[in-house]
Short mmCIF file of the C-alpha atoms (twelve columns), coordinates in Angstrom:
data_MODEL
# 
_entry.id   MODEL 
# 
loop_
_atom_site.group_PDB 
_atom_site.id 
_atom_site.type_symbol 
_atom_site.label_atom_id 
_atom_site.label_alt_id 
_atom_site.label_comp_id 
_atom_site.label_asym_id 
_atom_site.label_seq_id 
_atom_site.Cartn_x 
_atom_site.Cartn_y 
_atom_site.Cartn_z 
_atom_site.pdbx_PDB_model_num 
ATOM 1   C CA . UNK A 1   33.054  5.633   24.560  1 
ATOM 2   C CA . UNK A 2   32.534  2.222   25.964  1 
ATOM 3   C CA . UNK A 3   31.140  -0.423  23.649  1 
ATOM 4   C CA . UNK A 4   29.042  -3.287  23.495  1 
ATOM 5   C CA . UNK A 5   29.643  -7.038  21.253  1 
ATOM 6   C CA . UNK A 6   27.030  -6.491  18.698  1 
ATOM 7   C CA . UNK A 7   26.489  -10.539 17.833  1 
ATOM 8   C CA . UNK A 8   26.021  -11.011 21.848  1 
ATOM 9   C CA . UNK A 9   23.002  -8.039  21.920  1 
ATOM 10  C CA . UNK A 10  21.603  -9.378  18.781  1 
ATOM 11  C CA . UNK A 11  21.204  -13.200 19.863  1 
ATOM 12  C CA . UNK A 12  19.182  -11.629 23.299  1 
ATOM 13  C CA . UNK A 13  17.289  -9.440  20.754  1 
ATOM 14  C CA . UNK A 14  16.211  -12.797 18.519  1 
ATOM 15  C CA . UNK A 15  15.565  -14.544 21.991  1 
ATOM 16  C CA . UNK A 16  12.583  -11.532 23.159  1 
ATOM 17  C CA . UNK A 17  11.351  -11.737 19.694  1 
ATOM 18  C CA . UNK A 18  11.127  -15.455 19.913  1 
ATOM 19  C CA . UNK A 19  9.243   -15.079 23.107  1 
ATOM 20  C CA . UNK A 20  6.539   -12.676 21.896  1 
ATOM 21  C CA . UNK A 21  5.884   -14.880 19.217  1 
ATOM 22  C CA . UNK A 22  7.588   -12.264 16.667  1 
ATOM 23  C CA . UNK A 23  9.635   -13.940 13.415  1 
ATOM 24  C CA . UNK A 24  13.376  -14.130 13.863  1 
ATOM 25  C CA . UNK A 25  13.741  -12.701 10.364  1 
ATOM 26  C CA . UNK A 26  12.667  -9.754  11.526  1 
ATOM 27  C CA . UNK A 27  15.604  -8.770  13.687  1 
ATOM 28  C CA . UNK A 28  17.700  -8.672  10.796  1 
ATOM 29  C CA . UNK A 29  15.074  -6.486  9.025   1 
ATOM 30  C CA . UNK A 30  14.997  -4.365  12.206  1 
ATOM 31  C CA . UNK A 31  18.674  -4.001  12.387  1 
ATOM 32  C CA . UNK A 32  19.431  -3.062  9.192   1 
ATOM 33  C CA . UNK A 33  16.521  -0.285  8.959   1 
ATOM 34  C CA . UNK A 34  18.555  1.653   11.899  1 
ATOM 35  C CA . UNK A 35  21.540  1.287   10.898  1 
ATOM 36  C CA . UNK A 36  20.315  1.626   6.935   1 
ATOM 37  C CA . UNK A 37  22.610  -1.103  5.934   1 
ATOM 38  C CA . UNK A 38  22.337  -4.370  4.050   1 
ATOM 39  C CA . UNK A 39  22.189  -7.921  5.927   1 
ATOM 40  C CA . UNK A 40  25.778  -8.680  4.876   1 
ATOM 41  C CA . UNK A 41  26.908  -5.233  6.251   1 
ATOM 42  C CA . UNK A 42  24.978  -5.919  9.425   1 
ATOM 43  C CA . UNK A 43  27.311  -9.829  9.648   1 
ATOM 44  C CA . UNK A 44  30.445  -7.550  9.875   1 
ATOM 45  C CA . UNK A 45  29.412  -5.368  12.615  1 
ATOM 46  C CA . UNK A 46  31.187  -6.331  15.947  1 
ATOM 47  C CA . UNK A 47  30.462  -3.232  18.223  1 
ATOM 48  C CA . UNK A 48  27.457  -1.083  19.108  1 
ATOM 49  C CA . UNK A 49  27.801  2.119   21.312  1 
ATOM 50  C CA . UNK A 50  25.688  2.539   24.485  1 
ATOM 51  C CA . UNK A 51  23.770  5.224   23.072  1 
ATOM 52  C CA . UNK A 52  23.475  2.818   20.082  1 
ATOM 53  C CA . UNK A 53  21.554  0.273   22.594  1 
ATOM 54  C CA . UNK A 54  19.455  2.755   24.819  1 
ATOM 55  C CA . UNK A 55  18.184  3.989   21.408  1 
ATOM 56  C CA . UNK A 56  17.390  0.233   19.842  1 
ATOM 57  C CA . UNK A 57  16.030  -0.634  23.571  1 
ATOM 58  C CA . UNK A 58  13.153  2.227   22.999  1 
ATOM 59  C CA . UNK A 59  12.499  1.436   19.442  1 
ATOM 60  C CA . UNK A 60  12.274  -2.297  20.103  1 
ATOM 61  C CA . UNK A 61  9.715   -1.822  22.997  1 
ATOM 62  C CA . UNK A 62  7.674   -0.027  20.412  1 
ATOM 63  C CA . UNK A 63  7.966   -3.480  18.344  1 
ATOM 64  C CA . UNK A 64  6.846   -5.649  21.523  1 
ATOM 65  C CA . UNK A 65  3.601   -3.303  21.697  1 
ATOM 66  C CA . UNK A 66  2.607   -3.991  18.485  1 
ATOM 67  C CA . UNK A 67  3.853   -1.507  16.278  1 
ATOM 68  C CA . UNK A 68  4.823   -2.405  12.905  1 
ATOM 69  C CA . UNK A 69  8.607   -1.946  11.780  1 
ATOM 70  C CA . UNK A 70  7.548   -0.209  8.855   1 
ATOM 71  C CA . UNK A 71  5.649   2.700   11.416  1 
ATOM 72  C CA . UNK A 72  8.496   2.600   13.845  1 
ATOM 73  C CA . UNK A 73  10.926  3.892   11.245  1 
ATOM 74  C CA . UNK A 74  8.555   5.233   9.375   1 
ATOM 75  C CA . UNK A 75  9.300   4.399   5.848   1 
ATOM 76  C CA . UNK A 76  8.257   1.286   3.576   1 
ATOM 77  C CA . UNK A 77  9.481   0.339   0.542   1 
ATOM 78  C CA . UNK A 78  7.234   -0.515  -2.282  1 
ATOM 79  C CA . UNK A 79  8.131   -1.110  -6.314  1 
ATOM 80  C CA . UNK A 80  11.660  -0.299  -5.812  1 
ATOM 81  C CA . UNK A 81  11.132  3.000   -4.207  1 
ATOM 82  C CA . UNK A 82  11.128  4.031   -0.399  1 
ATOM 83  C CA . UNK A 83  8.301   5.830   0.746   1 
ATOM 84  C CA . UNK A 84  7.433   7.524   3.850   1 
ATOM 85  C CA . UNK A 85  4.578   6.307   5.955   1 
ATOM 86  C CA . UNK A 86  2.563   7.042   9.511   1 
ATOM 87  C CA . UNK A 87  0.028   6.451   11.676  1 
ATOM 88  C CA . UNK A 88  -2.298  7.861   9.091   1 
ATOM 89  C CA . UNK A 89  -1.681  5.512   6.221   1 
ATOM 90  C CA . UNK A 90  -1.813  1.920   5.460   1 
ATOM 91  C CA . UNK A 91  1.900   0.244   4.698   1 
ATOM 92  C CA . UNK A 92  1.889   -0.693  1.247   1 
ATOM 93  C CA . UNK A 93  2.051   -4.528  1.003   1 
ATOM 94  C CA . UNK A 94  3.576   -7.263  -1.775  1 
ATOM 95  C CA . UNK A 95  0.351   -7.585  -3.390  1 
ATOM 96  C CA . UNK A 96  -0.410  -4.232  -4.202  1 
ATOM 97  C CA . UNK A 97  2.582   -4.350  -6.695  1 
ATOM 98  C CA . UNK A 98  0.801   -6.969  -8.439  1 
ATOM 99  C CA . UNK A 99  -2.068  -5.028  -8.782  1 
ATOM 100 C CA . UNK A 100 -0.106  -1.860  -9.690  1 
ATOM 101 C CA . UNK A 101 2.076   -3.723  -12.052 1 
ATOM 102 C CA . UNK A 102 -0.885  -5.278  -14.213 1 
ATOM 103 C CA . UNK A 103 -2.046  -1.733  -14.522 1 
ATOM 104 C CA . UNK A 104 1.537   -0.225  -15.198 1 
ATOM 105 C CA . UNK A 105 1.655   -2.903  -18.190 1 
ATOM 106 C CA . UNK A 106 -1.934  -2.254  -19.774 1 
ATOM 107 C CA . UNK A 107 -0.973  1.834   -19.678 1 
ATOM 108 C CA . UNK A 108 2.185   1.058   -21.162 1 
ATOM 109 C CA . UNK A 109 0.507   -1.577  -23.501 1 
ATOM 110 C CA . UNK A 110 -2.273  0.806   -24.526 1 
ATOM 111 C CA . UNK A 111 -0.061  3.936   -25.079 1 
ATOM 112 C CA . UNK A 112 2.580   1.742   -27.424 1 
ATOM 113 C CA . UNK A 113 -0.708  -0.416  -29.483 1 
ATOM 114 C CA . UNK A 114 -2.384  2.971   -30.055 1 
ATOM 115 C CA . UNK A 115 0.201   5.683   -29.946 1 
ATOM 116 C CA . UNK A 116 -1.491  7.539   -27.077 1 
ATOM 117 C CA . UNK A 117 0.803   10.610  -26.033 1 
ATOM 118 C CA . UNK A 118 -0.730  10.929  -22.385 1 
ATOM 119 C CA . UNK A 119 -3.410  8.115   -20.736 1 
ATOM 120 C CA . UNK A 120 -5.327  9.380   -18.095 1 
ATOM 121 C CA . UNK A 121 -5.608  7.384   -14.295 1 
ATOM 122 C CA . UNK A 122 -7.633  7.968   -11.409 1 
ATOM 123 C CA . UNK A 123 -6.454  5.896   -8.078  1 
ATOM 124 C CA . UNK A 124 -9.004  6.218   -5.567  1 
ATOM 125 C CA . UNK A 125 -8.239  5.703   -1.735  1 
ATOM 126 C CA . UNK A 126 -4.801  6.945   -2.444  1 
ATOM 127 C CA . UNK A 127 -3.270  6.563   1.179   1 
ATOM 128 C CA . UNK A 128 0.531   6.859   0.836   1 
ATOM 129 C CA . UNK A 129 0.252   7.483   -2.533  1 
ATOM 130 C CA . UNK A 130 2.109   4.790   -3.319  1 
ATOM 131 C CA . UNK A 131 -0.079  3.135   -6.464  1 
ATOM 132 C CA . UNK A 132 -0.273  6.423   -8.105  1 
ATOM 133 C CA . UNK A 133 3.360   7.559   -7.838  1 
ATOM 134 C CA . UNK A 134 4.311   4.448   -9.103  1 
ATOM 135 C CA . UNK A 135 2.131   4.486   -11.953 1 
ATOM 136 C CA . UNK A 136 3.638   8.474   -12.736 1 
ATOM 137 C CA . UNK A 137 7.057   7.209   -12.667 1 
ATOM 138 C CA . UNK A 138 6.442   4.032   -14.616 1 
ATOM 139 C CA . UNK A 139 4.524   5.358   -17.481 1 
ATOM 140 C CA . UNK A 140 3.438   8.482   -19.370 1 
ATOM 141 C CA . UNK A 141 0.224   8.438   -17.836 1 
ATOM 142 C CA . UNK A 142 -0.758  11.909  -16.067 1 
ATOM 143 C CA . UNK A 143 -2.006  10.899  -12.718 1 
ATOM 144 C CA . UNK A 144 -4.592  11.700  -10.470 1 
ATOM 145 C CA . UNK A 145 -5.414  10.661  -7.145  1 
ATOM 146 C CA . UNK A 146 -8.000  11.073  -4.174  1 
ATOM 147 C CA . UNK A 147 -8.272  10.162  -0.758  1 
ATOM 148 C CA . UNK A 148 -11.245 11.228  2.103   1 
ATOM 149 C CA . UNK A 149 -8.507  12.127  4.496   1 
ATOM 150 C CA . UNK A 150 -6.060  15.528  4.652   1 
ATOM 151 C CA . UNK A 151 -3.876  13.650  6.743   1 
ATOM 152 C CA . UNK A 152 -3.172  10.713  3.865   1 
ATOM 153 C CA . UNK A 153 -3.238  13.622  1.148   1 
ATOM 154 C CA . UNK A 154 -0.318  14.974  3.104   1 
ATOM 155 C CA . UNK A 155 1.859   11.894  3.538   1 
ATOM 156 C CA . UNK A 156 1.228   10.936  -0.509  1 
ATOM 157 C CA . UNK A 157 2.714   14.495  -1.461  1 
ATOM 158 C CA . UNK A 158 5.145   14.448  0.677   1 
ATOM 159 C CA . UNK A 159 6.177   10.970  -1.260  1 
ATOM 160 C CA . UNK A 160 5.434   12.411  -4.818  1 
ATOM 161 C CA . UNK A 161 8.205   15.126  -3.790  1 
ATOM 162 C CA . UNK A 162 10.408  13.466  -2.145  1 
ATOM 163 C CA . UNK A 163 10.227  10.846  -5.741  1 
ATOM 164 C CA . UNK A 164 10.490  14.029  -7.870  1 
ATOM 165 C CA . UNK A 165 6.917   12.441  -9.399  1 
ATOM 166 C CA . UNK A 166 3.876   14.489  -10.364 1 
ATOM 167 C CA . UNK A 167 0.490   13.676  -9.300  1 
ATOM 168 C CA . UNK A 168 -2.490  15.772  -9.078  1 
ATOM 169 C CA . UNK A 169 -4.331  14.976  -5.710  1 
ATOM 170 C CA . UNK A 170 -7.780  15.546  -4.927  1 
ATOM 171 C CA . UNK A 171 -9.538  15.812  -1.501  1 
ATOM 172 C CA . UNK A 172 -12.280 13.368  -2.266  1 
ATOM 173 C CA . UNK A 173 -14.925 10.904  -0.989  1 
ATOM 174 C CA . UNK A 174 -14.579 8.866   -3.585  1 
ATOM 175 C CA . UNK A 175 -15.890 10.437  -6.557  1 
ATOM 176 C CA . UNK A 176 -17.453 13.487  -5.236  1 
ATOM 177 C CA . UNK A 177 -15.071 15.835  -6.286  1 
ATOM 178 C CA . UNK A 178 -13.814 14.541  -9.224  1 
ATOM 179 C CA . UNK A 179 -14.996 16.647  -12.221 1 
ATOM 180 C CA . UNK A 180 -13.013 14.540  -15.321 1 
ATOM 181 C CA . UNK A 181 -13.289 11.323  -16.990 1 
ATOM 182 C CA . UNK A 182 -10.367 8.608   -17.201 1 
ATOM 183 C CA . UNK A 183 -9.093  5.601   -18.835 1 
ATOM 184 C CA . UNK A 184 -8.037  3.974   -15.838 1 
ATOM 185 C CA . UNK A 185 -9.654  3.540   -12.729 1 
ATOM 186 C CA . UNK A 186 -6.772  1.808   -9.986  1 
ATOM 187 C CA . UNK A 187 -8.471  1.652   -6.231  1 
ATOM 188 C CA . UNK A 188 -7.184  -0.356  -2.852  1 
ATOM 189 C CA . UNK A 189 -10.178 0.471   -1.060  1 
ATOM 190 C CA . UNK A 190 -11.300 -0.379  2.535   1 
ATOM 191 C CA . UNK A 191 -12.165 -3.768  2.172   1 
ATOM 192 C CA . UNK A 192 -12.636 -5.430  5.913   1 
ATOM 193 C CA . UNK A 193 -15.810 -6.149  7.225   1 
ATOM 194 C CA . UNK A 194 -16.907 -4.137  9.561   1 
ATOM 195 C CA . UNK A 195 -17.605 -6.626  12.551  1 
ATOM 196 C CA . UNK A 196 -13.992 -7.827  11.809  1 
ATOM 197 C CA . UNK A 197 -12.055 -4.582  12.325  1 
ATOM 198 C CA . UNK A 198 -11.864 -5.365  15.885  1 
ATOM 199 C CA . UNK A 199 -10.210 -8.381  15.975  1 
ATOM 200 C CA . UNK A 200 -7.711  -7.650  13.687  1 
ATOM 201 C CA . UNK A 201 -3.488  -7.802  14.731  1 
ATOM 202 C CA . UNK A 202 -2.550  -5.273  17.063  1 
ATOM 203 C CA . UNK A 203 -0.515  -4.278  14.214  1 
ATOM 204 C CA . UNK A 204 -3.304  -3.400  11.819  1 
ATOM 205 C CA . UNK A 205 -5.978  -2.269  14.704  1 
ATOM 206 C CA . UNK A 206 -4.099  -0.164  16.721  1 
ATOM 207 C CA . UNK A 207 -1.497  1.204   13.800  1 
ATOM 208 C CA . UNK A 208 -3.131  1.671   11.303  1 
ATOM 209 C CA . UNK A 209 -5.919  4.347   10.569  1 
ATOM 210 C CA . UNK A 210 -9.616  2.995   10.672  1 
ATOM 211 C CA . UNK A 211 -10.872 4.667   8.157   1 
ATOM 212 C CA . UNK A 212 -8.346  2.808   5.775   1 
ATOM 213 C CA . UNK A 213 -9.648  -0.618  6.729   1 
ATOM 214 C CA . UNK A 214 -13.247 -0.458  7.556   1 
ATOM 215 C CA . UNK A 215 -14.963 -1.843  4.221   1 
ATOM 216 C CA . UNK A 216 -19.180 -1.760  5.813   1 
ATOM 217 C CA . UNK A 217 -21.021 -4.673  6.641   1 
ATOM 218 C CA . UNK A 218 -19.729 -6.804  4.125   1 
ATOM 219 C CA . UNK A 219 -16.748 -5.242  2.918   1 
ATOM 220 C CA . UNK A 220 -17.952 -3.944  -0.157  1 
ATOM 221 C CA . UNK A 221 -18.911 -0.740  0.045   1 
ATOM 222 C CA . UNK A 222 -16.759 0.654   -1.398  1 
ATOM 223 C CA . UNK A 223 -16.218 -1.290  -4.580  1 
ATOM 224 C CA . UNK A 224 -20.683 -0.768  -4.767  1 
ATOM 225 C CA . UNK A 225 -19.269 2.655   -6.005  1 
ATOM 226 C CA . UNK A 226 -16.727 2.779   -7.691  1 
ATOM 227 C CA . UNK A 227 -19.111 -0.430  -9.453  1 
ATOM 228 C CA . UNK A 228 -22.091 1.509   -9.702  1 
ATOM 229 C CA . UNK A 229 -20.378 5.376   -10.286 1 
ATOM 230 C CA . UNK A 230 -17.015 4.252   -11.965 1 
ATOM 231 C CA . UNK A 231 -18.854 4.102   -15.330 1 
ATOM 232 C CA . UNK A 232 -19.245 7.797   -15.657 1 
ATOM 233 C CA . UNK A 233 -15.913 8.721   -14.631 1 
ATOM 234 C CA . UNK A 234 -14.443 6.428   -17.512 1 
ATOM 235 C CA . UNK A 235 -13.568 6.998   -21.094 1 
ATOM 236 C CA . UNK A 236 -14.744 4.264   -23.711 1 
ATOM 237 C CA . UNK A 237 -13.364 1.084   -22.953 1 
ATOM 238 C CA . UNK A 238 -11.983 2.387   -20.257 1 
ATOM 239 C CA . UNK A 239 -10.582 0.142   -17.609 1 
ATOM 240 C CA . UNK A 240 -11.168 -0.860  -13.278 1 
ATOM 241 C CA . UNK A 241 -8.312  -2.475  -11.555 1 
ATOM 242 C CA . UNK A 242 -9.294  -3.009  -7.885  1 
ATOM 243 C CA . UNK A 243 -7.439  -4.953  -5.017  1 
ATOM 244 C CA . UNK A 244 -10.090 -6.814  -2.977  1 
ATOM 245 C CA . UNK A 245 -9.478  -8.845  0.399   1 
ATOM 246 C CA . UNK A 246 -9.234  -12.646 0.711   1 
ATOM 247 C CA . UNK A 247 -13.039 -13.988 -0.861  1 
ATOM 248 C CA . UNK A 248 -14.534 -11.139 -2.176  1 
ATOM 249 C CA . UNK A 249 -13.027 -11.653 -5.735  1 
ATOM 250 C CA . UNK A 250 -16.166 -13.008 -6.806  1 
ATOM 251 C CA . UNK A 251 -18.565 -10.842 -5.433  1 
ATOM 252 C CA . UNK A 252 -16.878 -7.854  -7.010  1 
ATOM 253 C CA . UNK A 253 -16.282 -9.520  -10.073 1 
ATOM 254 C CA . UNK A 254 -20.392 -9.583  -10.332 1 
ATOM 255 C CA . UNK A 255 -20.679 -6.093  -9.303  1 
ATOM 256 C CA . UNK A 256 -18.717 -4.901  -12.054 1 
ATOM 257 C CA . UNK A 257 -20.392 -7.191  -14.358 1 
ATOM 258 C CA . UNK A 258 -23.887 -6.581  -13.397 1 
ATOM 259 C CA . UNK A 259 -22.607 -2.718  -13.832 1 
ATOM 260 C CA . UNK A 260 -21.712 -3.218  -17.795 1 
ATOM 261 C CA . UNK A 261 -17.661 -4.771  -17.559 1 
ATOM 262 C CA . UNK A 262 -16.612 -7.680  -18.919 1 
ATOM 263 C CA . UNK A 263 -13.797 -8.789  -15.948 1 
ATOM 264 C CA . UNK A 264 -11.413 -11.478 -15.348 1 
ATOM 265 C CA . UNK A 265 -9.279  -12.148 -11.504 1 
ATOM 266 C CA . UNK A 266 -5.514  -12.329 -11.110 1 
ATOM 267 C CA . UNK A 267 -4.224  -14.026 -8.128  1 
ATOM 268 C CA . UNK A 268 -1.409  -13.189 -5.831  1 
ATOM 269 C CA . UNK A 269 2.065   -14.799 -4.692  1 
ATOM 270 C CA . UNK A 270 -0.231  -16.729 -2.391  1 
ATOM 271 C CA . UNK A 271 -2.514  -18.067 -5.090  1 
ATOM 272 C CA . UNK A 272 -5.585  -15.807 -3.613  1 
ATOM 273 C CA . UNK A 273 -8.004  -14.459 -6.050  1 
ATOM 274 C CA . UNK A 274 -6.475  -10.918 -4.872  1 
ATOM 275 C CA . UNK A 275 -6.888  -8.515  -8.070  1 
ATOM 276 C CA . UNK A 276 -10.457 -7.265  -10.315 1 
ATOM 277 C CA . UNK A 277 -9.776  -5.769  -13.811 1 
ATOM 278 C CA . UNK A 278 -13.225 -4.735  -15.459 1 
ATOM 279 C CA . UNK A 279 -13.350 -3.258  -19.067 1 
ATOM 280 C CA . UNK A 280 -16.329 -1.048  -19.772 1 
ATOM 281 C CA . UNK A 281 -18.365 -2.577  -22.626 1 
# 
């Protein structure tokens, strides 16, 4: 089967992504997701097959059109794990860790201080699943999780199997079916403004589901709920970790005050007041 020099395609590759204003790091992170190798494996390949090319040719005009990496090979990886994603979930992003890791410590905390067998944590707006799957395989917690849409539900069990981690999920608009009380409360919520959703990248507004990014008016809708209604779905002292979008920090900080927390904001790798943590006086 006739081949094709490898470094020779790849330098034309770097040179459209240059062009349409797409980071040259990412042809390496392309690369290496279809051929499921590491960078330094990728350096040592000389030779691609023509059905190699006409199949990187498709999958790279999917890139030019806007589509994230993450969607076009449909997995993202997120706390050490890989996890499957679509059209019908947001990818999970770098700062979510933070906020699932400062929750993974205060379970783990918690359970050690006061020799709790099993906490119990609720993460609303599951999507992938990927904050409550992480929290299942990271501590002794037993797990719950809701999300609005049957299409999400579907792609966050899918994960939970695939990770050999159990979660209960609930169909849910937010609270509405949930019938228990927890110690944790963990949400990513919708968080956009609404007039805002349009102009978003083509990467977020066309790839990713609408109902996943649309926060209302001001973009807190959604944490008015969980400020207002998280209360009665938590145990004493019970705990609110919530993600919120660039300048909202405050604002939420005061809903969940003005709702009976006591709260304190952790920023990301960016320095951006990105994480909420209320405890329930």
């Amino acid at each position: 089967m006739k081949c094709i020099d490898f470094k020779t395609y790849k330098k034309q590759i770097e040179a459209i992504f240059l062009k349409n204003n797409i980071d040259r790091e990412e042809v390496n992170i392309f690369f290496c997701e279809f051929f499921n190798c590491f960078v330094s494996e990728l350096l040592l390949k000389e030779k691609i097959t023509k059905i190699e090319k006409y199949k990187i040719n498709r999958l790279i005009r999917k890139r030019l059109n806007g589509c994230p990496i993450q969607k076009i090979f449909k997995r993202a990886y997120f706390y050490g794990n890989t996890f499957f994603v679509n059209k019908n979930v947001l990818c999970p992003r770098p700062e979510t860790e933070i906020l699932t890791e400062e929750c993974i410590n205060y379970v783990n905390t918690i359970s050690s201080i006061k020799k709790v067998n099993a906490m119990k944590v609720l993460d609303l707006c599951t999507g992938s699943g990927c904050i409550a799957i992480t929290i299942a395989k990271n501590t002794k917690a037993n797990v719950f999780a809701s999300d609005i849409s049957t299409k999400a539900l579907k792609v966050a069990n899918k994960n939970a199997k695939v990770l050999s981690t159990k979660v209960v999920f609930i169909k849910s608009n937010m609270f509405r079916n949930v019938n228990e009380k927890f110690d944790v409360i963990i949400s990513n919520p919708p968080y956009i403004p609404s007039k805002d959703v349009g102009i978003l990248d083509i990467e977020v507004k066309k790839y990713d589901p609408k109902l996943a990014l649309d926060g209302g008016t001001d973009g807190l809708n959604f944490y008015k709920i969980i400020a207002t209604q998280g209360k009665n779905y938590l145990n004493k002292n019970g705990k609110i970790f919530l993600e919120v979008g660039i300048g909202e920090a405050e604002s939420v900080k005061n809903l969940l005050i003005e709702n009976g927390f006591d709260c304190y904001i952790k920023k990301d790798y960016n320095n951006i007041e990105r994480i909420v943590v209320g405890e329930l006086k």
